[in-house]
C-alpha positions in Angstrom: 24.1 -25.6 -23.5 22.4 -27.7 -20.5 23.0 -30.8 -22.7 26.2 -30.3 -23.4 27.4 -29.7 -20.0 28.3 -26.1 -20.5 25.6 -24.6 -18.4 23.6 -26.1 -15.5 20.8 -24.5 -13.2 20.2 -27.4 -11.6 23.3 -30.1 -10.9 21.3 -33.1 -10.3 18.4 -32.6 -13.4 18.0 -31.1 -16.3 15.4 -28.5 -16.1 16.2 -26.8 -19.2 15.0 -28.8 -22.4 11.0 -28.1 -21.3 9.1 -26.3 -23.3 8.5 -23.6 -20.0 10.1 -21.9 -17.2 8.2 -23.3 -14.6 10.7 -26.6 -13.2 13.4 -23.6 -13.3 11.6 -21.3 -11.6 10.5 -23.2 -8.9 14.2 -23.6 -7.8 14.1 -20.2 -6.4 16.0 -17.2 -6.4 19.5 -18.0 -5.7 19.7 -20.6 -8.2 18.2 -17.7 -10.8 21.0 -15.1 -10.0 23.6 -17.7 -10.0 22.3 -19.0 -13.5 22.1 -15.3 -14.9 25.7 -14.9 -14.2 27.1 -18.0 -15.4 24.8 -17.2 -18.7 26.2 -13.3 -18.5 29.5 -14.5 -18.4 29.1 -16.4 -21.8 27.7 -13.7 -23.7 30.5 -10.7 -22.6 33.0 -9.8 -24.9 35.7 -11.8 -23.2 34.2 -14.6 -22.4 36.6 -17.8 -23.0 37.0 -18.9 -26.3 34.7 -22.5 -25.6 32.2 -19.8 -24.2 31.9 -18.2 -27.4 32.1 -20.8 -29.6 29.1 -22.8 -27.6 26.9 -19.6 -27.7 27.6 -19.3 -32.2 26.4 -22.8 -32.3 23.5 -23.2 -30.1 22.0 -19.3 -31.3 18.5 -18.9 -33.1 18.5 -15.8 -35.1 15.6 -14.2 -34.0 14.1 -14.1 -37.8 14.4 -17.8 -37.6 12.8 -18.6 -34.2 8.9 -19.4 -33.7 8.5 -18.3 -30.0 6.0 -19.8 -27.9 4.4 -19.3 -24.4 7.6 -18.5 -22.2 5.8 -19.9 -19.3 2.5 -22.4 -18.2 0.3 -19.7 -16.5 -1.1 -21.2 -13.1 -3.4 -19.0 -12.8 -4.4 -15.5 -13.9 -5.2 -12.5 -11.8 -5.7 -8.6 -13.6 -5.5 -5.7 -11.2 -6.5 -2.0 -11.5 -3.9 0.0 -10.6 -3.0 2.4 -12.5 -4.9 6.0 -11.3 -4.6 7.8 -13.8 -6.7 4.9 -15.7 -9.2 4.4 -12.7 -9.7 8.2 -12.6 -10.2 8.5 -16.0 -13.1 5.5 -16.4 -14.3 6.3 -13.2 -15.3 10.3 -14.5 -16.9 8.4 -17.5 -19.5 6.2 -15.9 -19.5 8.1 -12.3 -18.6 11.9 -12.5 -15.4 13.3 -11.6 -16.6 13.2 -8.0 -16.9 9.7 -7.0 -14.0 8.8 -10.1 -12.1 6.1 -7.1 -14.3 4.0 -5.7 -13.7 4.4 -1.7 -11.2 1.5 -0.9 -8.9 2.4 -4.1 -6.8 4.9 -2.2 -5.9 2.0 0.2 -5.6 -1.2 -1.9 -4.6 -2.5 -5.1 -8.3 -3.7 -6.9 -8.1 -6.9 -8.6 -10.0 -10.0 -10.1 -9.4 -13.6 -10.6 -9.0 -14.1 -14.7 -8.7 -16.9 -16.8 -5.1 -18.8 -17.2 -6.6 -20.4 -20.3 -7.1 -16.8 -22.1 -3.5 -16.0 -21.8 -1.7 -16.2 -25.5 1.6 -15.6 -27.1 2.2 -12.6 -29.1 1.3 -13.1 -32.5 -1.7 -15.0 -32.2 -4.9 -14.0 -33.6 -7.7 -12.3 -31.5 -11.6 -13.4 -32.7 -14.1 -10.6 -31.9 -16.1 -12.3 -29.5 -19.8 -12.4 -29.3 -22.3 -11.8 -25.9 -24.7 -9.7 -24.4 -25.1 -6.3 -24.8 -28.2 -4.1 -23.5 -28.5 -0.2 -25.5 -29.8 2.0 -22.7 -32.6 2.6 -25.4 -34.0 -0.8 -25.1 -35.5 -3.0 -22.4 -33.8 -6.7 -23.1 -30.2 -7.4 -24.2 -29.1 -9.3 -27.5 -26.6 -11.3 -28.6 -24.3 -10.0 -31.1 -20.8 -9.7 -31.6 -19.1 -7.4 -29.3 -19.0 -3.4 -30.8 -16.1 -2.2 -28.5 -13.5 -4.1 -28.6 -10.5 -2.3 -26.6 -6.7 -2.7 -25.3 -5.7 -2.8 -22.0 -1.7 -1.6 -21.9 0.0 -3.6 -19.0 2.6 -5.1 -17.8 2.5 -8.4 -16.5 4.2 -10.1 -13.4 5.1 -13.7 -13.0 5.3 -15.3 -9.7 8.6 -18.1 -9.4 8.6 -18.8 -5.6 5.3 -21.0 -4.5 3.9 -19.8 -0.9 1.2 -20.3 1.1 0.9 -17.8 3.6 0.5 -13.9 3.4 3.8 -12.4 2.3 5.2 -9.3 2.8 6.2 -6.5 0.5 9.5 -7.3 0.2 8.7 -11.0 0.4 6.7 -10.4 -2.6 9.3 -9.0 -4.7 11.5 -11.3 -4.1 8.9 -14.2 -5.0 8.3 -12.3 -8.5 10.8 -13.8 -11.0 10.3 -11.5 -13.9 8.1 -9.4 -16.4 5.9 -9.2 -19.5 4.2 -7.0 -21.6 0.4 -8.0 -21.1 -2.5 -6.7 -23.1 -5.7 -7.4 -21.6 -8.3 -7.2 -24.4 -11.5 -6.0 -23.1 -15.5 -5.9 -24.8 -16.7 -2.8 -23.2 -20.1 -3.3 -24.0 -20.3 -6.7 -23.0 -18.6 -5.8 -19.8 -20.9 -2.2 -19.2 -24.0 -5.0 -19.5 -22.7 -7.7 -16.9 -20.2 -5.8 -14.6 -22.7 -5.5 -11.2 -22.1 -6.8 -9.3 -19.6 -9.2 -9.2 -17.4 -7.3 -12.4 -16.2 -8.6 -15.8 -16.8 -12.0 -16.1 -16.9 -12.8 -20.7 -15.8 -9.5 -20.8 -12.4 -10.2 -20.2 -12.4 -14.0 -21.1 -11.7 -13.8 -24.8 -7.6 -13.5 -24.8 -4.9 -12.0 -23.2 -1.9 -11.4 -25.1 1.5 -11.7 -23.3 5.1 -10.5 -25.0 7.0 -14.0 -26.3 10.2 -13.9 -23.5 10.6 -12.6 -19.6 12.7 -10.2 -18.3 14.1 -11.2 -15.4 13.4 -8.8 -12.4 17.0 -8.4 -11.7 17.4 -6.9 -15.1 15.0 -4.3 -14.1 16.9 -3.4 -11.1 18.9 -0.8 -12.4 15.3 0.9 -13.7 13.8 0.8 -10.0 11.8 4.0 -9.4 9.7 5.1 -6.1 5.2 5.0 -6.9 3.7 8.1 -7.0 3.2 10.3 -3.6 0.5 8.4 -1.6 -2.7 10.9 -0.9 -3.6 8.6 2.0 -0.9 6.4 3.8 -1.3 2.7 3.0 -1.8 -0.2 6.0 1.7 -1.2 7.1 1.6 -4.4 5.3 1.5 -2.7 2.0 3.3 0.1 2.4 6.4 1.2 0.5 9.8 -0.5 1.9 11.8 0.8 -0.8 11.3 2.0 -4.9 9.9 -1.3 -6.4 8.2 0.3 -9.5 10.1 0.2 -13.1 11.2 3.1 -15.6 9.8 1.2 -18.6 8.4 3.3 -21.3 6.1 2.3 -23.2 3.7 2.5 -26.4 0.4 1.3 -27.8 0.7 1.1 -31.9 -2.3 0.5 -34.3 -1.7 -0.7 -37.9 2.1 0.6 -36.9 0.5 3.9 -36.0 2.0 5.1 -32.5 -1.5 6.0 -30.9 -0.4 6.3 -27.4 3.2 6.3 -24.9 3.4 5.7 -21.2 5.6 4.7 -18.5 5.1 1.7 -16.0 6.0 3.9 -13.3 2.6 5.6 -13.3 1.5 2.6 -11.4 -0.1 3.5 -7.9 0.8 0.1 -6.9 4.2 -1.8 -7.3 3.5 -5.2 -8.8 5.3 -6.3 -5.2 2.3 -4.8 -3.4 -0.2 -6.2 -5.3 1.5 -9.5 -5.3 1.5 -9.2 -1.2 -2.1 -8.1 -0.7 -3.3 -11.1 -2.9 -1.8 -13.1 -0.4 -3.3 -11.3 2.9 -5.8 -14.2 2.9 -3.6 -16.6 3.1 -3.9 -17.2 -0.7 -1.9 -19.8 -2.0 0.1 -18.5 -4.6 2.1 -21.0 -7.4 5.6 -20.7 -10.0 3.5 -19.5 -13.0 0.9 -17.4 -11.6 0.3 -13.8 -13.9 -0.5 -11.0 -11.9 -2.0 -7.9 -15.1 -1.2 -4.3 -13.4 -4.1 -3.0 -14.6 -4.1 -0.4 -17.8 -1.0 2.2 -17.7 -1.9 5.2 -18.3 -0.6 8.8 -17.4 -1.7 12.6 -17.2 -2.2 13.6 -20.9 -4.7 12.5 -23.9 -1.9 10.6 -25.1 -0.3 8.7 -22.2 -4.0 6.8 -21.8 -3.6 3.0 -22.4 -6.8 1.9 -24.1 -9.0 3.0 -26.5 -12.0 3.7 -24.0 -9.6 6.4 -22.8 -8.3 7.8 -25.8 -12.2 8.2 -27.4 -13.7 9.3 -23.8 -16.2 6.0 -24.1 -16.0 6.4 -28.0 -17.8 9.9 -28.1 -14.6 11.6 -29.1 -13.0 9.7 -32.1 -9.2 10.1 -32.6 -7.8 10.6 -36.2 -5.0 8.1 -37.8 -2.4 9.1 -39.8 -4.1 8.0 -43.4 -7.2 10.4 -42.1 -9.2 7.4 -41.0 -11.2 7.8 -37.4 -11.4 5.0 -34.8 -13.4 5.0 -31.2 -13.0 1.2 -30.8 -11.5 -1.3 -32.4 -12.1 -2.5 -36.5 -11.9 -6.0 -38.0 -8.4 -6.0 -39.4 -6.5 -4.0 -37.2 -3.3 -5.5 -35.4 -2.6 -3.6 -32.2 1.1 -3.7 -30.4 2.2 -3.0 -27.3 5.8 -1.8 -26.9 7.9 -1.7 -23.9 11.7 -0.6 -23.2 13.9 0.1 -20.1 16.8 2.2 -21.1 20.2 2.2 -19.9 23.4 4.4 -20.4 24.1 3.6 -23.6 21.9 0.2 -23.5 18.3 -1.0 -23.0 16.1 -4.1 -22.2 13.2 -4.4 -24.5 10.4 -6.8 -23.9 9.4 -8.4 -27.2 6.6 -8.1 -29.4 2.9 -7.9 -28.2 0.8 -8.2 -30.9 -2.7 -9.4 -32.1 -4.9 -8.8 -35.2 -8.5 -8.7 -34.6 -10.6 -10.7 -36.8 -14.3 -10.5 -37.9 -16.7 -12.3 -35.4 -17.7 -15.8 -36.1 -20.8 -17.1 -37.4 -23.2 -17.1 -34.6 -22.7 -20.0 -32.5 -25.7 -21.0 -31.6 -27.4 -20.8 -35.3 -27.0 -24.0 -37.1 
Protein backbone atom coordinates (compact mmCIF):
# COMPACT_ATOMS: atom_id res chain seq x y z
CA UNK A 1 0.00 0.00 0.00
CA UNK A 2 3.04 2.45 1.03
CA UNK A 3 4.47 1.49 -2.38
CA UNK A 4 1.84 2.11 -4.26
CA UNK A 5 1.13 5.40 -3.01
CA UNK A 6 -2.10 4.59 -1.38
CA UNK A 7 -1.09 4.90 2.18
CA UNK A 8 1.78 6.87 3.75
CA UNK A 9 2.92 7.28 7.53
CA UNK A 10 5.62 9.16 6.70
CA UNK A 11 5.51 11.75 3.38
CA UNK A 12 9.16 12.13 2.87
CA UNK A 13 10.29 8.04 3.45
CA UNK A 14 9.05 5.02 3.36
CA UNK A 15 9.09 3.41 6.64
CA UNK A 16 6.81 0.61 5.88
CA UNK A 17 8.65 -2.15 3.73
CA UNK A 18 11.05 -3.12 7.10
CA UNK A 19 10.79 -6.09 8.45
CA UNK A 20 9.77 -4.13 12.09
CA UNK A 21 7.83 -1.34 13.60
CA UNK A 22 10.56 0.44 15.06
CA UNK A 23 11.37 3.46 11.98
CA UNK A 24 7.40 3.79 12.37
CA UNK A 25 7.21 4.00 15.71
CA UNK A 26 9.73 6.37 16.44
CA UNK A 27 7.55 9.00 14.50
CA UNK A 28 5.47 9.37 17.50
CA UNK A 29 2.04 9.46 18.35
CA UNK A 30 0.23 11.78 16.08
CA UNK A 31 1.63 10.32 13.05
CA UNK A 32 0.23 6.74 14.64
CA UNK A 33 -3.40 7.97 15.06
CA UNK A 34 -3.38 9.67 11.88
CA UNK A 35 -2.04 6.41 10.16
CA UNK A 36 -4.76 4.18 12.05
CA UNK A 37 -7.39 6.31 10.54
CA UNK A 38 -6.34 6.58 7.15
CA UNK A 39 -5.84 2.50 7.39
CA UNK A 40 -9.53 2.37 9.23
CA UNK A 41 -10.91 4.10 6.59
CA UNK A 42 -9.81 1.49 4.00
CA UNK A 43 -11.06 -1.44 5.67
CA UNK A 44 -14.95 0.00 6.58
CA UNK A 45 -17.64 -1.07 4.60
CA UNK A 46 -17.86 2.03 2.48
CA UNK A 47 -14.65 2.71 1.89
CA UNK A 48 -14.12 3.93 -1.90
CA UNK A 49 -14.08 1.50 -4.45
CA UNK A 50 -9.84 2.06 -5.14
CA UNK A 51 -9.86 1.48 -1.21
CA UNK A 52 -11.27 -1.74 -1.46
CA UNK A 53 -9.85 -2.97 -4.30
CA UNK A 54 -6.10 -2.10 -2.96
CA UNK A 55 -6.87 -3.83 0.44
CA UNK A 56 -8.19 -7.53 -1.93
CA UNK A 57 -4.97 -7.33 -3.59
CA UNK A 58 -2.32 -6.60 -1.13
CA UNK A 59 -4.26 -9.11 1.77
CA UNK A 60 -2.44 -12.35 3.23
CA UNK A 61 -4.84 -14.76 4.37
CA UNK A 62 -3.88 -15.48 7.60
CA UNK A 63 -3.43 -19.43 6.78
CA UNK A 64 -0.99 -18.25 4.28
CA UNK A 65 1.10 -15.84 6.27
CA UNK A 66 4.50 -16.82 8.25
CA UNK A 67 4.55 -14.08 10.94
CA UNK A 68 7.64 -12.94 12.44
CA UNK A 69 8.89 -10.70 15.36
CA UNK A 70 6.43 -7.58 14.98
CA UNK A 71 9.12 -5.55 16.48
CA UNK A 72 13.23 -5.41 17.25
CA UNK A 73 13.13 -5.45 21.14
CA UNK A 74 15.69 -2.77 22.57
CA UNK A 75 15.64 -4.00 25.51
CA UNK A 76 13.69 -6.24 27.93
CA UNK A 77 12.39 -5.47 31.35
CA UNK A 78 9.74 -8.19 33.42
CA UNK A 79 7.91 -6.64 36.25
CA UNK A 80 5.95 -8.22 39.18
CA UNK A 81 2.83 -6.80 39.34
CA UNK A 82 0.19 -8.65 39.61
CA UNK A 83 -0.85 -9.23 43.59
CA UNK A 84 -2.70 -11.70 43.48
CA UNK A 85 0.50 -13.55 41.96
CA UNK A 86 3.02 -11.96 44.47
CA UNK A 87 0.67 -12.92 47.35
CA UNK A 88 0.28 -16.15 46.20
CA UNK A 89 4.36 -17.06 45.77
CA UNK A 90 5.10 -14.98 48.52
CA UNK A 91 2.76 -17.45 51.08
CA UNK A 92 4.72 -20.40 49.38
CA UNK A 93 8.36 -19.50 50.15
CA UNK A 94 7.52 -16.91 53.13
CA UNK A 95 4.18 -17.51 55.02
CA UNK A 96 1.12 -15.66 54.46
CA UNK A 97 2.48 -13.09 56.79
CA UNK A 98 5.42 -11.50 55.13
CA UNK A 99 3.59 -12.72 51.36
CA UNK A 100 4.63 -8.71 49.90
CA UNK A 101 7.86 -7.89 50.46
CA UNK A 102 7.70 -4.24 52.27
CA UNK A 103 8.17 -1.83 49.26
CA UNK A 104 5.49 -3.86 47.02
CA UNK A 105 2.57 -1.89 48.29
CA UNK A 106 4.41 1.32 46.97
CA UNK A 107 6.13 0.39 43.72
CA UNK A 108 5.83 -1.73 40.72
CA UNK A 109 8.97 -4.57 41.27
CA UNK A 110 10.93 -5.25 38.25
CA UNK A 111 14.21 -6.61 36.63
CA UNK A 112 16.30 -5.93 33.65
CA UNK A 113 15.72 -9.17 31.18
CA UNK A 114 17.30 -10.27 28.18
CA UNK A 115 16.06 -8.66 24.61
CA UNK A 116 17.79 -11.60 23.02
CA UNK A 117 15.30 -14.20 24.77
CA UNK A 118 12.31 -12.58 23.42
CA UNK A 119 10.67 -15.02 20.42
CA UNK A 120 7.80 -15.12 18.15
CA UNK A 121 4.93 -17.28 18.87
CA UNK A 122 5.41 -20.52 17.49
CA UNK A 123 8.85 -21.11 18.06
CA UNK A 124 10.11 -24.00 20.02
CA UNK A 125 11.21 -23.73 23.74
CA UNK A 126 14.47 -26.19 24.76
CA UNK A 127 14.24 -27.24 28.39
CA UNK A 128 17.20 -25.55 29.57
CA UNK A 129 19.83 -26.98 31.80
CA UNK A 130 21.65 -25.23 35.26
CA UNK A 131 22.00 -25.43 38.74
CA UNK A 132 19.74 -26.81 41.03
CA UNK A 133 20.61 -27.54 44.91
CA UNK A 134 17.72 -30.27 46.72
CA UNK A 135 17.41 -28.95 50.32
CA UNK A 136 18.56 -32.61 51.03
CA UNK A 137 21.94 -32.16 49.72
CA UNK A 138 24.93 -29.91 50.45
CA UNK A 139 26.31 -28.98 46.70
CA UNK A 140 24.17 -28.20 43.57
CA UNK A 141 24.30 -30.13 40.14
CA UNK A 142 23.82 -29.54 36.88
CA UNK A 143 20.98 -31.08 35.23
CA UNK A 144 18.25 -30.10 33.09
CA UNK A 145 15.78 -27.87 34.70
CA UNK A 146 12.63 -30.07 36.60
CA UNK A 147 10.19 -27.06 36.73
CA UNK A 148 9.72 -25.60 33.89
CA UNK A 149 6.71 -23.03 34.30
CA UNK A 150 4.55 -20.18 32.40
CA UNK A 151 4.43 -16.88 33.28
CA UNK A 152 0.80 -15.34 31.76
CA UNK A 153 1.53 -11.62 30.81
CA UNK A 154 0.89 -9.06 28.87
CA UNK A 155 3.58 -7.24 27.36
CA UNK A 156 4.09 -3.36 26.71
CA UNK A 157 6.06 -1.82 23.92
CA UNK A 158 7.54 1.54 24.30
CA UNK A 159 7.28 3.92 20.65
CA UNK A 160 8.40 7.42 21.97
CA UNK A 161 12.34 7.42 22.97
CA UNK A 162 12.99 9.70 26.26
CA UNK A 163 15.53 10.43 28.47
CA UNK A 164 14.24 11.82 31.48
CA UNK A 165 11.73 10.65 34.15
CA UNK A 166 8.29 10.67 32.70
CA UNK A 167 5.14 11.05 34.19
CA UNK A 168 2.15 8.78 34.34
CA UNK A 169 0.37 10.06 31.76
CA UNK A 170 3.57 10.79 29.88
CA UNK A 171 4.10 7.21 30.11
CA UNK A 172 1.02 6.16 28.51
CA UNK A 173 1.27 8.12 25.90
CA UNK A 174 4.94 6.93 25.12
CA UNK A 175 3.48 3.17 25.05
CA UNK A 176 2.47 2.45 21.45
CA UNK A 177 0.73 -0.82 21.95
CA UNK A 178 0.45 -4.49 23.40
CA UNK A 179 1.36 -8.20 23.37
CA UNK A 180 0.64 -11.24 24.93
CA UNK A 181 4.01 -12.17 26.74
CA UNK A 182 4.86 -15.50 28.34
CA UNK A 183 7.71 -15.39 30.42
CA UNK A 184 8.95 -18.97 30.79
CA UNK A 185 10.44 -19.49 34.08
CA UNK A 186 12.90 -22.71 35.65
CA UNK A 187 11.71 -22.57 39.19
CA UNK A 188 14.31 -24.65 40.45
CA UNK A 189 17.01 -23.06 38.79
CA UNK A 190 15.68 -19.80 39.91
CA UNK A 191 14.80 -21.11 43.94
CA UNK A 192 18.91 -21.93 43.72
CA UNK A 193 20.29 -18.50 42.39
CA UNK A 194 17.51 -15.91 43.26
CA UNK A 195 19.56 -14.03 46.49
CA UNK A 196 20.36 -11.87 46.22
CA UNK A 197 20.33 -10.15 43.13
CA UNK A 198 17.00 -12.41 41.63
CA UNK A 199 16.61 -14.61 38.50
CA UNK A 200 19.43 -14.34 36.51
CA UNK A 201 19.40 -18.14 33.85
CA UNK A 202 16.21 -18.55 35.33
CA UNK A 203 14.53 -16.36 33.18
CA UNK A 204 17.13 -16.30 30.23
CA UNK A 205 15.94 -19.24 28.27
CA UNK A 206 12.93 -17.59 26.03
CA UNK A 207 10.25 -15.38 26.14
CA UNK A 208 7.39 -15.85 23.93
CA UNK A 209 5.55 -12.76 22.59
CA UNK A 210 2.06 -13.02 20.42
CA UNK A 211 3.01 -12.47 16.47
CA UNK A 212 1.13 -8.70 15.88
CA UNK A 213 0.52 -5.40 18.38
CA UNK A 214 -2.44 -4.00 19.37
CA UNK A 215 -2.22 -0.65 19.18
CA UNK A 216 -3.04 1.17 22.67
CA UNK A 217 -5.72 3.21 21.03
CA UNK A 218 -7.54 0.11 20.20
CA UNK A 219 -7.61 -0.71 23.80
CA UNK A 220 -9.09 2.49 24.69
CA UNK A 221 -12.50 1.61 24.63
CA UNK A 222 -11.49 -1.49 27.30
CA UNK A 223 -9.82 1.10 29.88
CA UNK A 224 -10.56 0.07 33.41
CA UNK A 225 -9.50 1.78 36.92
CA UNK A 226 -6.49 -0.86 39.12
CA UNK A 227 -7.65 -2.25 42.01
CA UNK A 228 -8.37 -0.07 45.28
CA UNK A 229 -4.91 0.99 46.59
CA UNK A 230 -4.33 -0.36 50.50
CA UNK A 231 -1.65 2.35 50.80
CA UNK A 232 -1.71 5.51 48.64
CA UNK A 233 1.10 5.52 46.06
CA UNK A 234 3.92 8.65 45.79
CA UNK A 235 2.47 11.36 43.62
CA UNK A 236 4.50 10.48 40.68
CA UNK A 237 2.87 7.16 40.33
CA UNK A 238 -0.36 7.65 41.33
CA UNK A 239 -3.51 7.04 39.31
CA UNK A 240 -4.46 10.12 36.90
CA UNK A 241 -7.10 8.35 35.26
CA UNK A 242 -8.21 4.24 34.45
CA UNK A 243 -5.14 3.10 32.37
CA UNK A 244 -5.50 -0.71 33.01
CA UNK A 245 -7.33 -3.04 30.17
CA UNK A 246 -10.45 -5.37 30.27
CA UNK A 247 -8.60 -8.11 28.43
CA UNK A 248 -9.58 -11.59 29.37
CA UNK A 249 -7.49 -14.03 29.16
CA UNK A 250 -6.51 -17.88 29.26
CA UNK A 251 -3.54 -20.26 29.73
CA UNK A 252 -4.20 -23.59 27.47
CA UNK A 253 -2.03 -26.88 27.74
CA UNK A 254 -2.11 -29.48 24.90
CA UNK A 255 -5.55 -27.29 24.01
CA UNK A 256 -6.69 -27.96 27.49
CA UNK A 257 -8.06 -24.57 29.07
CA UNK A 258 -6.07 -24.82 32.48
CA UNK A 259 -6.51 -21.42 33.70
CA UNK A 260 -8.63 -17.65 32.76
CA UNK A 261 -7.74 -14.25 33.94
CA UNK A 262 -8.21 -10.68 33.22
CA UNK A 263 -5.36 -8.01 32.75
CA UNK A 264 -7.19 -5.81 34.90
CA UNK A 265 -5.99 -7.64 38.04
CA UNK A 266 -2.88 -5.82 37.59
CA UNK A 267 -1.88 -3.63 40.77
CA UNK A 268 0.12 -1.54 38.48
CA UNK A 269 -0.96 0.04 35.01
CA UNK A 270 1.73 -0.78 32.46
CA UNK A 271 1.75 3.37 32.36
CA UNK A 272 3.04 3.24 35.98
CA UNK A 273 5.48 0.94 35.58
CA UNK A 274 6.67 2.40 32.47
CA UNK A 275 7.05 5.89 34.60
CA UNK A 276 8.78 4.48 37.66
CA UNK A 277 11.40 2.77 35.30
CA UNK A 278 12.19 6.12 34.32
CA UNK A 279 12.42 7.92 37.84
CA UNK A 280 16.18 7.49 37.41
CA UNK A 281 16.37 9.19 34.64
CA UNK A 282 16.55 5.89 32.65
CA UNK A 283 16.80 6.19 29.19
CA UNK A 284 14.09 4.51 27.59
CA UNK A 285 14.19 3.53 23.49
CA UNK A 286 11.12 2.73 20.45
CA UNK A 287 11.24 -1.15 21.07
CA UNK A 288 11.77 -1.47 24.61
CA UNK A 289 9.28 -4.60 26.22
CA UNK A 290 8.17 -3.91 29.50
CA UNK A 291 6.45 -8.01 31.00
CA UNK A 292 3.57 -7.06 33.68
CA UNK A 293 4.50 -9.64 35.71
CA UNK A 294 2.17 -13.05 35.87
CA UNK A 295 -1.83 -12.24 35.83
CA UNK A 296 -3.31 -13.86 38.08
CA UNK A 297 -6.71 -13.42 40.13
CA UNK A 298 -8.65 -14.54 43.34
CA UNK A 299 -9.47 -18.23 42.59
CA UNK A 300 -7.48 -21.65 41.89
CA UNK A 301 -8.19 -21.11 38.48
CA UNK A 302 -7.53 -17.37 37.68
CA UNK A 303 -3.63 -18.16 38.72
CA UNK A 304 -1.29 -17.66 35.69
CA UNK A 305 1.48 -20.23 36.01
CA UNK A 306 1.85 -23.56 36.93
CA UNK A 307 3.76 -22.80 40.34
CA UNK A 308 0.40 -21.35 41.24
CA UNK A 309 -1.92 -23.78 40.04
CA UNK A 310 0.27 -26.96 41.82
CA UNK A 311 0.99 -24.70 45.15
CA UNK A 312 5.01 -25.24 44.31
CA UNK A 313 3.99 -28.63 42.62
CA UNK A 314 2.78 -30.31 45.95
CA UNK A 315 -0.81 -30.21 44.71
CA UNK A 316 -0.97 -31.75 41.16
CA UNK A 317 -3.95 -30.60 38.93
CA UNK A 318 -5.83 -33.29 36.73
CA UNK A 319 -6.17 -32.84 32.74
CA UNK A 320 -8.95 -33.73 30.86
CA UNK A 321 -7.52 -37.37 29.49
CA UNK A 322 -6.93 -38.08 33.47
CA UNK A 323 -3.26 -37.32 33.25
CA UNK A 324 -1.66 -35.08 36.34
CA UNK A 325 0.88 -32.26 35.79
CA UNK A 326 2.74 -29.97 38.68
CA UNK A 327 5.26 -28.55 36.12
CA UNK A 328 5.83 -28.70 32.82
CA UNK A 329 6.42 -32.27 30.47
CA UNK A 330 8.59 -32.68 27.40
CA UNK A 331 5.99 -32.46 24.65
CA UNK A 332 3.58 -30.12 25.81
CA UNK A 333 2.69 -26.84 23.83
CA UNK A 334 1.29 -24.18 26.19
CA UNK A 335 -0.87 -21.05 24.77
CA UNK A 336 -1.64 -18.00 26.02
CA UNK A 337 -4.96 -16.41 24.95
CA UNK A 338 -6.01 -12.93 25.22
CA UNK A 339 -9.26 -10.95 23.98
CA UNK A 340 -10.85 -7.46 24.59
CA UNK A 341 -14.51 -7.55 23.86
CA UNK A 342 -16.71 -5.05 22.39
CA UNK A 343 -20.49 -4.61 21.68
CA UNK A 344 -20.85 -6.96 19.25
CA UNK A 345 -16.91 -6.97 18.39
CA UNK A 346 -13.50 -7.87 19.96
CA UNK A 347 -9.73 -7.31 19.57
CA UNK A 348 -7.86 -10.54 19.95
CA UNK A 349 -4.11 -10.70 20.34
CA UNK A 350 -2.76 -13.59 18.26
CA UNK A 351 -1.36 -16.76 19.05
CA UNK A 352 1.20 -17.31 21.99
CA UNK A 353 2.46 -20.50 21.76
CA UNK A 354 5.55 -22.81 22.44
CA UNK A 355 6.19 -26.59 22.68
CA UNK A 356 8.64 -27.64 25.10
CA UNK A 357 11.23 -29.97 23.96
CA UNK A 358 13.45 -32.57 25.76
CA UNK A 359 16.75 -30.97 27.22
CA UNK A 360 19.86 -31.21 25.12
CA UNK A 361 22.73 -33.38 25.48
CA UNK A 362 24.76 -31.96 28.17
CA UNK A 363 26.79 -29.28 27.02
CA UNK A 364 29.72 -29.49 28.46
CA UNK A 365 30.12 -33.51 27.89
CA UNK A 366 31.92 -34.18 24.70
Amino acid sequence: LEAAGLLRADPDAEVLDAPFWNDFMDLGPQVWATFRAALTAMLKADASDDAQDAITTYSVPMAEATLHLPFRVAEYTDFYAGRHHATNVGTMFRGAENALPPNWLHMPIGYNGRASSVVVSGTDIRRPWGQLKSPDHETPIFAPCRRFDIELELGAIVGTASNRPLSVDQANANIFGYVLLNDWSARDIQAWEYQPLGPFQAKATATTISPWIVPSAALIPFRTATPPREKPLLPHLADTTAMNHNITLSVTLNGEQIAHTNADELYYSSAQQLAHHTTSGCPMRAGDLLGSGTISGPEKINRGSLLELSWGGKEPFTLANGDTRTFIEDGDTLALHGTAKGNGYQIGFGPCTGQVLPAAKDPFQT
